[in-house]
KEKE-3310 file (N, C-alpha, C; in steps of 0.2 Angstrom, whole numbers, plus 5000, padded with zeros to 4 digits):
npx = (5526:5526:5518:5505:5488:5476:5461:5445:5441:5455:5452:5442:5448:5458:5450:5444:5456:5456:5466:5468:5460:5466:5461:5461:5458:5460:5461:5470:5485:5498:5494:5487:5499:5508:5500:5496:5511:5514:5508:5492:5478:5466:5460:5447:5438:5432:5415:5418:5429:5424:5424:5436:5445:5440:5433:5420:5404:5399:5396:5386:5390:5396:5401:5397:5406:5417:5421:5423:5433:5443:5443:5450:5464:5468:5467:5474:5487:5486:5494:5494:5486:5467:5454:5439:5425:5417:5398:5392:5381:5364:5367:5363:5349:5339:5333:5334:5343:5347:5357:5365:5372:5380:5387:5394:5401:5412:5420:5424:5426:5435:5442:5443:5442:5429:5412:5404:5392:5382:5370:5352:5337:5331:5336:5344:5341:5345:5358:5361:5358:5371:5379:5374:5379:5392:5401:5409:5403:5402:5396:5385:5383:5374:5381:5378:5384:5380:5366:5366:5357:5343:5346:5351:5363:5380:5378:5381:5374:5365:5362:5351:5336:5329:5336:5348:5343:5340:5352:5357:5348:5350:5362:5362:5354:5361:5370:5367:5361:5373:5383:5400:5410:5409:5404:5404:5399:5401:5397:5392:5404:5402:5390:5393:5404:5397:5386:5395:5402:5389:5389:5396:5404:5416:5418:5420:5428:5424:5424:5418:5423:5435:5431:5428:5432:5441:5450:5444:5449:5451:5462:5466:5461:5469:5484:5480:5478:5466:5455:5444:5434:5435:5429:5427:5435:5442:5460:5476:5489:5502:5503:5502:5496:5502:5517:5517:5512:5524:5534:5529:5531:5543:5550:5545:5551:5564:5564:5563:5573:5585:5592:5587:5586:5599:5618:5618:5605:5606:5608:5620:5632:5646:5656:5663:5652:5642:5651:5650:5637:5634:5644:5637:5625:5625:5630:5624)
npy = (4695:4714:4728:4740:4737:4728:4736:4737:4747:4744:4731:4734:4740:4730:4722:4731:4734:4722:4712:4696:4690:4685:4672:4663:4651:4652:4650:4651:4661:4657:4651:4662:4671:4666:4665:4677:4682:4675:4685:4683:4690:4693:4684:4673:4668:4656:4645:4633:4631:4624:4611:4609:4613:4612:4597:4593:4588:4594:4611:4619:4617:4628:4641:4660:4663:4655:4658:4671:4670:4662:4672:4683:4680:4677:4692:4697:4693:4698:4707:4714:4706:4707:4701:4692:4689:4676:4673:4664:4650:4653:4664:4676:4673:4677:4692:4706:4716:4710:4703:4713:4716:4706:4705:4718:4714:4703:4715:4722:4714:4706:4712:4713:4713:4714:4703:4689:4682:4667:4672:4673:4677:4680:4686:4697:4710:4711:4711:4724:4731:4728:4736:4746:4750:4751:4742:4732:4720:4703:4692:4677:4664:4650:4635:4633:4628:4628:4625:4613:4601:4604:4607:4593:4589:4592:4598:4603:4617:4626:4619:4617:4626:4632:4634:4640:4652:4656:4657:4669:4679:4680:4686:4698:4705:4706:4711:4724:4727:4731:4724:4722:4711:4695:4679:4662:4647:4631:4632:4629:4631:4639:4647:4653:4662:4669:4677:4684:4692:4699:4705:4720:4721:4711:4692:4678:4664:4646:4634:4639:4640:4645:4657:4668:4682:4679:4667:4655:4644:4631:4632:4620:4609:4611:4611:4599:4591:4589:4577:4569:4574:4580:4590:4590:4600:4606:4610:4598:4603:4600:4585:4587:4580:4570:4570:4574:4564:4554:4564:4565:4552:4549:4556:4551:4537:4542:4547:4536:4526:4536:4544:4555:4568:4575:4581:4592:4598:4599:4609:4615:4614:4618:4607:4609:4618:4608:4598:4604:4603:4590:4588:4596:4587:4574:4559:4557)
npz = (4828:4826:4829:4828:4836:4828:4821:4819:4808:4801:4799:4788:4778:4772:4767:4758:4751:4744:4753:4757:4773:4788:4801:4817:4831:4846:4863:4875:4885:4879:4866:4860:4860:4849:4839:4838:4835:4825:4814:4812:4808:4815:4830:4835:4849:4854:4857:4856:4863:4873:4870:4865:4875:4888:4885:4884:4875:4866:4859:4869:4881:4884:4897:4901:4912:4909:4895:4897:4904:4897:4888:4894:4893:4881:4876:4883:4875:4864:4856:4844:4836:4833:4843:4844:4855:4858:4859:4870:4871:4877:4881:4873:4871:4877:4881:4877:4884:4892:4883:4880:4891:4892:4882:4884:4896:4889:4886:4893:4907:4900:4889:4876:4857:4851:4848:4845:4837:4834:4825:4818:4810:4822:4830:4826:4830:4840:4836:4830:4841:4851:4843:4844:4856:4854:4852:4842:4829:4824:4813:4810:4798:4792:4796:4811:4826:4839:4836:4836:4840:4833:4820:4818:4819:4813:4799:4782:4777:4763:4753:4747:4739:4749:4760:4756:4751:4764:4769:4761:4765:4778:4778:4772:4781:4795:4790:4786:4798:4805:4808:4808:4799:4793:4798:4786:4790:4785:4771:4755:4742:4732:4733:4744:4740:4729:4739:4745:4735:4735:4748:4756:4765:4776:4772:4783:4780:4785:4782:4769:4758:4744:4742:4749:4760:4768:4780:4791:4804:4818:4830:4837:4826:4816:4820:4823:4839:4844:4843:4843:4836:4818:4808:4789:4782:4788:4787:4794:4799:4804:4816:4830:4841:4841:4839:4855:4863:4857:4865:4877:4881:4879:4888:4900:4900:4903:4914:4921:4919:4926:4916:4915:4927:4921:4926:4917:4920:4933:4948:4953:4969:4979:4984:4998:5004:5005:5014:5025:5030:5030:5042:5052:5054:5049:5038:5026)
capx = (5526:5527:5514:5499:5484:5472:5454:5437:5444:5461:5451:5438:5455:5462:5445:5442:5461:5456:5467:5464:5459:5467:5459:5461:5453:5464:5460:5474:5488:5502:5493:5487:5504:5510:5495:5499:5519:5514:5504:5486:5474:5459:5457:5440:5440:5426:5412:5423:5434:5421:5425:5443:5449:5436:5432:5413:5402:5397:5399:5383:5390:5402:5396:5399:5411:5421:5422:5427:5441:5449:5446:5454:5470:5472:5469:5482:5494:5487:5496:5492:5480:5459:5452:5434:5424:5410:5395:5390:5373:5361:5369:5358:5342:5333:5331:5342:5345:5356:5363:5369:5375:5386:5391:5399:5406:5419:5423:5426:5432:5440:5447:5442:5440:5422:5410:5401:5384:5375:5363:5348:5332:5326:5343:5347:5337:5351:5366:5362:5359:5375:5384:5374:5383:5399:5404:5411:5400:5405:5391:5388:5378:5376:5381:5375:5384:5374:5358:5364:5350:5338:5347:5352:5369:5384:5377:5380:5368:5364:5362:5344:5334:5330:5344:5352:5340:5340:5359:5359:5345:5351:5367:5360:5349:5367:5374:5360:5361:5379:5391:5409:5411:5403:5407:5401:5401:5397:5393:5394:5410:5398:5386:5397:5407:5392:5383:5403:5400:5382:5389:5398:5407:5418:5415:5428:5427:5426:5422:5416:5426:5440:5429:5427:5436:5445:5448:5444:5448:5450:5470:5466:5463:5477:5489:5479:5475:5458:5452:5437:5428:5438:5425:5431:5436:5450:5466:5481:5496:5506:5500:5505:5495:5507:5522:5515:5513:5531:5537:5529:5532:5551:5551:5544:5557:5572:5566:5562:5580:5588:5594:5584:5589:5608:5620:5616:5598:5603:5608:5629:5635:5652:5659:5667:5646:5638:5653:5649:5629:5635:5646:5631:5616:5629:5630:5614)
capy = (4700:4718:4731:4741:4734:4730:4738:4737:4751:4741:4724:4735:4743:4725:4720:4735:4732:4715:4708:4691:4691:4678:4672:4657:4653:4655:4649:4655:4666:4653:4649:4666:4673:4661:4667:4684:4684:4677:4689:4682:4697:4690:4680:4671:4665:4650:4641:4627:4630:4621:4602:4605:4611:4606:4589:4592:4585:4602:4619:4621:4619:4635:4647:4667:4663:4650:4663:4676:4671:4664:4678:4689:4676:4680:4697:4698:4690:4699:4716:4718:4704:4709:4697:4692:4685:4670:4673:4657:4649:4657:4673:4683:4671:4679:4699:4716:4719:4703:4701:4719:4717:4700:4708:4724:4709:4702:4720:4726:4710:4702:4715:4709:4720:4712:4699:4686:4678:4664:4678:4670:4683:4682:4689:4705:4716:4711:4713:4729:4735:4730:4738:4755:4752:4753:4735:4729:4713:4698:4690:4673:4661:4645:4629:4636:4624:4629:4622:4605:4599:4606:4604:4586:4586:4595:4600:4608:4623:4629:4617:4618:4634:4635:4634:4645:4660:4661:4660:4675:4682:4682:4690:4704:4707:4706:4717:4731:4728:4734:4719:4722:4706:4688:4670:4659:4640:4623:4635:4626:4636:4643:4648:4659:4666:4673:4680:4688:4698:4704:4711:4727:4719:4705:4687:4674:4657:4642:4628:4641:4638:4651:4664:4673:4689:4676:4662:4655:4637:4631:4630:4613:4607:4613:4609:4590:4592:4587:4570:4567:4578:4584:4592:4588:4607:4607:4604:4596:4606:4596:4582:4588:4574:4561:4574:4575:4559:4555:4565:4563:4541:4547:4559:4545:4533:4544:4548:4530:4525:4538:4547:4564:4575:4573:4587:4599:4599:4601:4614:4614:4615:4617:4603:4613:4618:4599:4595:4606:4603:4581:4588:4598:4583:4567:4558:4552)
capz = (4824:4830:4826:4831:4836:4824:4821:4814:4802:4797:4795:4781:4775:4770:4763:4753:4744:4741:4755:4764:4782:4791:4807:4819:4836:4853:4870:4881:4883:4876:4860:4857:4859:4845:4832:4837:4833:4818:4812:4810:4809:4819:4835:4836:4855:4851:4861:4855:4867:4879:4868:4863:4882:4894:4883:4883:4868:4859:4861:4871:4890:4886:4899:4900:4912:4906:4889:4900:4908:4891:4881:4895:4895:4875:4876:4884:4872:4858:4856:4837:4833:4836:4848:4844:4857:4853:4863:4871:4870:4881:4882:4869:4866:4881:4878:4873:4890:4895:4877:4880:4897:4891:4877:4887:4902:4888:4882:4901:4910:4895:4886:4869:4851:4847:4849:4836:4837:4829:4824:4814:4811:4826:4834:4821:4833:4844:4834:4831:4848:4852:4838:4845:4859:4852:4851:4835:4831:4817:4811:4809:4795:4789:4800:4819:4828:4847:4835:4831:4839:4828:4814:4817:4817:4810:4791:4777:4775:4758:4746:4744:4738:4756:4764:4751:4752:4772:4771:4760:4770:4786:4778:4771:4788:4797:4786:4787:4806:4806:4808:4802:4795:4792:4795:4784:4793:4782:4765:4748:4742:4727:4739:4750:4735:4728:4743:4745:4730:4736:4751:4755:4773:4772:4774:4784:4777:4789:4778:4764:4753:4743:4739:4754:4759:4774:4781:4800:4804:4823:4829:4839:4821:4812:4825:4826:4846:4842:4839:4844:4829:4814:4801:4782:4777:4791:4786:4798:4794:4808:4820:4838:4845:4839:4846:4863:4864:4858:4870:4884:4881:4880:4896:4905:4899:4904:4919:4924:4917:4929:4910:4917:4926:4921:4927:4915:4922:4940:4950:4957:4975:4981:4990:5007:5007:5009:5019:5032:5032:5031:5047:5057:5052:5049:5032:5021)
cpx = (5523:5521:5509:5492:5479:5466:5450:5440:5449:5457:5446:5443:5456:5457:5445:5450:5460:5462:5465:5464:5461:5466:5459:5457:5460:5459:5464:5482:5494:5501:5491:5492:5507:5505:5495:5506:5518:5511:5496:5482:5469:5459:5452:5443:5433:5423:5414:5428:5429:5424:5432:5447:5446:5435:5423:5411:5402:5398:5392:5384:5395:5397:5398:5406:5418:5424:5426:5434:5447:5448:5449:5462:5471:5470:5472:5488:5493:5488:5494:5486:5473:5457:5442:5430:5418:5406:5391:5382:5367:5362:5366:5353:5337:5330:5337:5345:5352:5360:5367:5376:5380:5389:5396:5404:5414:5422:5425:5429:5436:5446:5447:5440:5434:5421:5408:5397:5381:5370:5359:5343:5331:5331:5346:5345:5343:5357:5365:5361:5365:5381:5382:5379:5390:5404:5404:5407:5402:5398:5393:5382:5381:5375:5380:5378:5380:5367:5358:5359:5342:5339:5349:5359:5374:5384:5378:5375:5371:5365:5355:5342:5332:5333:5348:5350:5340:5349:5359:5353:5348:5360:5368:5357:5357:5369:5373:5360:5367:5385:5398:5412:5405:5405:5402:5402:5398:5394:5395:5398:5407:5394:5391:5403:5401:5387:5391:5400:5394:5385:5394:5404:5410:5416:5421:5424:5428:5422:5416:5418:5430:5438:5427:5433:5442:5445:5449:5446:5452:5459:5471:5464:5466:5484:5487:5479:5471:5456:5448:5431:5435:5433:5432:5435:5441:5456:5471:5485:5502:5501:5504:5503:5501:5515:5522:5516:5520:5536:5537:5532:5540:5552:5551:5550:5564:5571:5565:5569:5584:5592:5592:5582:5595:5610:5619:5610:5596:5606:5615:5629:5641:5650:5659:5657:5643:5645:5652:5639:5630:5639:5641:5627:5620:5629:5622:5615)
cpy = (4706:4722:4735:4737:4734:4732:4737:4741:4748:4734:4727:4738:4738:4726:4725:4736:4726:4708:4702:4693:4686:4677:4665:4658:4652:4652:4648:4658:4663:4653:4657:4670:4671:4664:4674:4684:4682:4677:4686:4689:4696:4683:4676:4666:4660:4646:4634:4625:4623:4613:4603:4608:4610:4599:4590:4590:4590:4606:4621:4622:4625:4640:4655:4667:4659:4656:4668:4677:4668:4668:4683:4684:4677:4686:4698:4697:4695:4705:4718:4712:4705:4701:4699:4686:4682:4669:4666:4656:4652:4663:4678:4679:4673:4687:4703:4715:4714:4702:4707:4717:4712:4703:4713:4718:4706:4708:4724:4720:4707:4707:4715:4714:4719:4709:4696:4682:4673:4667:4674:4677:4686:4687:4694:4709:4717:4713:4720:4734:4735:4734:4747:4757:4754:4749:4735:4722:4711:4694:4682:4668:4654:4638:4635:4628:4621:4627:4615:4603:4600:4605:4595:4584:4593:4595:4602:4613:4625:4626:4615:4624:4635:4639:4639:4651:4662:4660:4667:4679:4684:4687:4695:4710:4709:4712:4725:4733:4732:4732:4721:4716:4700:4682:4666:4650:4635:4626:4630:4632:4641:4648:4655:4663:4670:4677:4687:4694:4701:4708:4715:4726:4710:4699:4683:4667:4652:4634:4630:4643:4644:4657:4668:4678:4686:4671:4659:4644:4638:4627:4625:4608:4607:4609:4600:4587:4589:4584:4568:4567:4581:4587:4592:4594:4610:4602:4605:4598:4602:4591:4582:4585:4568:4565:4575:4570:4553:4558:4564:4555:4544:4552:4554:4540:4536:4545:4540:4527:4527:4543:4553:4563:4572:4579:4593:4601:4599:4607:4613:4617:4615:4611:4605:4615:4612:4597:4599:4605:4594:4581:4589:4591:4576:4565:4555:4544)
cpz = (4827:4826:4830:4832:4831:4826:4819:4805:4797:4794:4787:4777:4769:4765:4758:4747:4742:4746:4759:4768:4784:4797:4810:4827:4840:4859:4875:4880:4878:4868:4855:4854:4852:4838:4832:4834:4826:4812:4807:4811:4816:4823:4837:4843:4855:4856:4861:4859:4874:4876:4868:4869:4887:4891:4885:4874:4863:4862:4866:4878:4891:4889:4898:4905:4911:4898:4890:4902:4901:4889:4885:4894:4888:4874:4877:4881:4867:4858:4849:4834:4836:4836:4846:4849:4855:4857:4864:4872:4877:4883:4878:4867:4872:4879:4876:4879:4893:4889:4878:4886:4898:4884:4878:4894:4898:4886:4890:4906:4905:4893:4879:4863:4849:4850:4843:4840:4834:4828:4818:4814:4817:4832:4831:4825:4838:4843:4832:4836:4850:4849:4840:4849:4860:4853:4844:4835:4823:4818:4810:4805:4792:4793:4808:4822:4835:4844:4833:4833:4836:4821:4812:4815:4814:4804:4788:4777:4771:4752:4743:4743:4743:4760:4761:4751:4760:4770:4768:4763:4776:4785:4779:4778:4794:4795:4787:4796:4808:4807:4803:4798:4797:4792:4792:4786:4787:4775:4758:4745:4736:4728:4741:4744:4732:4732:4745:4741:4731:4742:4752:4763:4771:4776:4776:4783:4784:4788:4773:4759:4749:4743:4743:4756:4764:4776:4787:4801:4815:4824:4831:4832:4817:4816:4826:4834:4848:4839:4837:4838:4824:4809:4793:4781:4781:4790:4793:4796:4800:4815:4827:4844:4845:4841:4853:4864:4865:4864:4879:4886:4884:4888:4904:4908:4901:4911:4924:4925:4921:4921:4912:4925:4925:4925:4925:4918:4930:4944:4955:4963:4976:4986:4999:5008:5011:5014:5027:5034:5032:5039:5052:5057:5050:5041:5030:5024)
residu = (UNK:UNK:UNK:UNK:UNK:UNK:UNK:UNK:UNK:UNK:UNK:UNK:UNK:UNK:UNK:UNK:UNK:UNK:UNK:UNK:UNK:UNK:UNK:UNK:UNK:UNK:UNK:UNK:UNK:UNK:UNK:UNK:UNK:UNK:UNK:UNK:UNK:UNK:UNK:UNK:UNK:UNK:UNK:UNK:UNK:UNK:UNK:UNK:UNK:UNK:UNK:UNK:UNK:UNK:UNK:UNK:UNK:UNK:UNK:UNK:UNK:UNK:UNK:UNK:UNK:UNK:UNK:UNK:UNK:UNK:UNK:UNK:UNK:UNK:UNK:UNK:UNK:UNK:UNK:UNK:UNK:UNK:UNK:UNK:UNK:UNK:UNK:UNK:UNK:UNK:UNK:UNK:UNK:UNK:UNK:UNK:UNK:UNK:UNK:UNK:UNK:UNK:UNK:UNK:UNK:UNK:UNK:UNK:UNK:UNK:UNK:UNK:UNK:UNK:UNK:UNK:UNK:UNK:UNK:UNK:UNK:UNK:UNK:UNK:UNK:UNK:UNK:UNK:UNK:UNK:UNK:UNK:UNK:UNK:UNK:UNK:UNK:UNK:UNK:UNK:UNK:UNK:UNK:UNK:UNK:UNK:UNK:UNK:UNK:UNK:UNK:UNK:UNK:UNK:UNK:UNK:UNK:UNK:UNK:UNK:UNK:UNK:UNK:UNK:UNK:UNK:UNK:UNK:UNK:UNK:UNK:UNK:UNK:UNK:UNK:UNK:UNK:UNK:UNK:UNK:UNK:UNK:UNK:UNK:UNK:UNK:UNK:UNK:UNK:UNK:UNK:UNK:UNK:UNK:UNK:UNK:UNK:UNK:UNK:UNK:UNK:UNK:UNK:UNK:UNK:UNK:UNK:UNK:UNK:UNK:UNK:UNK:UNK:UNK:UNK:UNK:UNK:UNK:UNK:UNK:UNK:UNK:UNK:UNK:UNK:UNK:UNK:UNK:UNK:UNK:UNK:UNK:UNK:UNK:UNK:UNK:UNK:UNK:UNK:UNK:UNK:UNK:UNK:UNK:UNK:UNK:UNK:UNK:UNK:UNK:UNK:UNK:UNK:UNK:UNK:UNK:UNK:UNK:UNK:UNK:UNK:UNK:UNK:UNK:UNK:UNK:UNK:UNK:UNK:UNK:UNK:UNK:UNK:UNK:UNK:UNK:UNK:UNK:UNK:UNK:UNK:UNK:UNK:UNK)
# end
């Protein structure tokens, strides 16, 4: 899908007519090109990328440049979708100084239109540092997956009046800080439609059910790539692992057969050629 790039400006555009945002994740230029043509708004390049193309357990061995070098490989593809990169774990829980300085590395070597943070309290000082700087930041509440260990697993956040007042806390604090938008991870679909209508910046849903301003789901899940972990709230719109598989069993099989390469698939010589190169060097 052909177009200008999007912006900060065109995603509050959409929001403020009431259009959905539609966002998926990306991890290299092939996949992004494919969600660019057609025509997703928003790219989130995900610490996720460390489980579903390195094969590690959780998202906490994505490093700064492991992130980097995908998110410059879908910038690249994306001539009209905004590319959000996903700051990996230890890149902003030390001070201003290094969250800045990783935060301006994907926007100078990547290339990328933003960042997004697991930002909790203690990290708002930070998302609005970077926004002085004149990075675009997406905010992010709810399931924190870089805390399973604290939280004990891939949870639900906000079904207790706990959990329910810091999610819409830490929104509002988000919001006040300057972030252009908000992912809501793991929300009870109640939950995150009604915090929607408290704020003024839109929210991308990613297992928050309809009432968000958008919706984020991770493309190795949709596609069915991704075995190992499926959370409940992604859907399989087609199973590409059971295509792969398929194909490669039959590739195997043809080429073992002698079925591949046939003629079509090899490259023609004249005769009078090989006869004079069987003449010089003798016959096979």
């Amino acid at each position: 899908m052909s177009g200008k790039k999007l912006t900060v400006l065109d995603i509050q555009k959409m929001y403020k007519r009431g259009d959905t945002i539609t966002m998926l994740t990306a991890t290299d230029y092939p996949m992004a090109k494919q969600v660019n043509d057609a025509g997703i708004d928003m790219i989130l390049v995900g610490d996720s990328t460390a489980m579903t193309v390195h094969g590690h357990p959780n998202t906490l061995t994505a490093t700064m440049d492991m992130m980097v070098l995908h998110c410059a490989a879908v910038a690249r593809a994306c001539l009209r979708t905004m590319v959000i990169a996903d700051m990996p774990f230890g890149s902003f829980q030390y001070n201003i100084e290094e969250t800045m300085r990783n935060a301006a590395r994907f926007v100078t070597e990547a290339g990328v239109d933003g960042v997004k943070f697991e930002g909790t309290h203690e990290f708002i000082e930070k998302a609005a540092a970077i926004v002085e700087m004149g990075i675009a930041v997406v905010g992010h509440v709810g399931l924190h997956p870089q805390s399973v260990g604290v939280l004990g697993g891939m949870r639900v956040q906000g079904r207790s009046v706990e959990t329910a007042r810091k999610v819409m806390t830490q929104a509002l604090a988000l919001q006040e800080a300057g972030v252009f938008a908000i992912i809501f991870e793991a929300v009870p679909a109640k939950l995150a439609a009604y915090v929607t209508k408290k704020l003024d910046v839109p929210t991308i849903s990613i297992g928050g059910g309809p009432g968000c301003s958008g919706q984020l789901l991770v493309t190795h899940d949709i596609l069915g790539l991704y075995s190992e972990f499926t959370p409940s709230f992604a859907k399989k719109f087609v199973d590409m692992n059971q295509i792969m598989h398929d194909t490669f069993t039959q590739y195997g099989e043809e080429v073992r057969s002698g079925v591949f390469p046939d003629e079509d698939h090899s490259y023609a010589m004249s005769d009078e050629i090989m006869e004079l190169i069987e003449k010089e060097f003798g016959p096979a």
